[in-house]
ZAVO-339717 format. One line per 5 residues: number of its first residue (from 1); their letters; for each residue x, y, z of C-alpha. Coordinates in Angstrom, 1 decimal. Example, Ala and Ser with C-alpha at 12.3 -4.5 7.8 and 13.67 -1.06 7.14 Angstrom:
BEGIN
1 = AS = 12.3/-4.5/7.8  13.7/-1.1/7.1
***
This chain:
BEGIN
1 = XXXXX = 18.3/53.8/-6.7  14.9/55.5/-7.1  11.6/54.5/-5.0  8.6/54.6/-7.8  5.1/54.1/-6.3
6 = XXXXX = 2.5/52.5/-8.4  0.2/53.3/-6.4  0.0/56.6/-3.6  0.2/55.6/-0.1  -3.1/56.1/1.7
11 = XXXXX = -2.8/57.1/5.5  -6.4/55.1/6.9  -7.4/54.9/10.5  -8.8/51.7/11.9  -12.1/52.5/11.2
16 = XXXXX = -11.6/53.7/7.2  -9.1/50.6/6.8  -11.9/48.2/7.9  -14.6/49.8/6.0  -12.7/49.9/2.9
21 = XXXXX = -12.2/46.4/3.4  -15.8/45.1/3.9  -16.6/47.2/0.8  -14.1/45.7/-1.6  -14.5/42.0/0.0
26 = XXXXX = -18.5/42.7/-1.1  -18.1/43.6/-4.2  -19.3/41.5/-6.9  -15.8/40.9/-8.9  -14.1/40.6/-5.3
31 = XXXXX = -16.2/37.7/-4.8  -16.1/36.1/-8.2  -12.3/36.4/-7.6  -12.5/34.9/-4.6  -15.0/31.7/-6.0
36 = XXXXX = -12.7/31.5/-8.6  -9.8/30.9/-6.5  -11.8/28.1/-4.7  -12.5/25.9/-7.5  -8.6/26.3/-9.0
41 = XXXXX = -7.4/25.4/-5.0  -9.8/22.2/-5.2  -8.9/21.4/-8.6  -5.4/21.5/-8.0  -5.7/19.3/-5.0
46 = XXXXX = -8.3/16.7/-7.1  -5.5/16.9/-9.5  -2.9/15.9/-7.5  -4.7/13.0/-5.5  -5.8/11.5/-9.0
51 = XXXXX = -2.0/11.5/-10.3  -1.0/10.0/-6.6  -4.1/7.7/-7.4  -2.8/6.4/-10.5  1.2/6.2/-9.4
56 = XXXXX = -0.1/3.9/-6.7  -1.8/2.1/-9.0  1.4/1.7/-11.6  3.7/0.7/-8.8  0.9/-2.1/-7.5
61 = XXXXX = 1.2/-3.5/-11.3  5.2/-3.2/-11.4  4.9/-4.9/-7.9  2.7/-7.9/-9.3  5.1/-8.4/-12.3
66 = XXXXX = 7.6/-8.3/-10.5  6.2/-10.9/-7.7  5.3/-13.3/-10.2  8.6/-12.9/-12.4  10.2/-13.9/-8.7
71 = XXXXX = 7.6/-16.2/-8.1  8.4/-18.1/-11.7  12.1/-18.0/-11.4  11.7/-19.6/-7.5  10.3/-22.1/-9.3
76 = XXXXX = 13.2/-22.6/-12.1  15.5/-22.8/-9.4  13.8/-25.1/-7.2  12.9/-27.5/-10.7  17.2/-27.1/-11.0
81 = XXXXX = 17.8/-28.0/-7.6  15.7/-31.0/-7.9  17.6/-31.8/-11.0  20.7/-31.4/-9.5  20.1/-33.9/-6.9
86 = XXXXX = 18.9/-36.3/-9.0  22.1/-36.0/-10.6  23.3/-36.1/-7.5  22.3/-39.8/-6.7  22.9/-40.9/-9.8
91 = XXXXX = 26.6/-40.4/-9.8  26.6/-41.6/-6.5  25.1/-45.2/-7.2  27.3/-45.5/-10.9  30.5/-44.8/-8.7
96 = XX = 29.8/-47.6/-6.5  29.2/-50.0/-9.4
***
């Protein structure tokens, strides 16, 4: 398998390696790179806290349908358990006559 370089290896000392650092991290395109970066890193994270915002906010709904569908059919079943006891009584008292 062959090893192609792009680019040439450069051999820097401490000194060269941080000065070609500070140059590059100065330049203008560097730094518009850089701002650039920024803003797609926030609004990625703005992003992603409005679509939590808004699933929180879909399963609160669900939640409320869902306790007032339970709510309604506690209801029913408390309106049939009544009923039944009504019943209840009423066979009761025409067996005894």
């Amino acid at each position: 398998m062959h090893s192609f370089r792009l680019v040439p290896e450069i051999k820097l000392n401490t000194e060269q390696a941080i000065s070609a650092y500070n140059r590059v991290a100065a330049d203008p395109e560097f730094l518009e790179l850089e701002r650039r970066r920024e803003i797609a890193r926030h609004n990625e994270a703005s992003a992603l806290r409005q679509a939590r915002e808004q699933a929180d906010e879909q399963w609160r709904g669900v939640m409320a349908e869902k306790d007032a569908e339970n709510e309604k059919l506690r209801r029913q079943n408390t309106s049939k358990d009544e009923e039944i006891a009504r019943l209840r009584l009423q066979l009761q008292a025409n067996s005894k006559n």
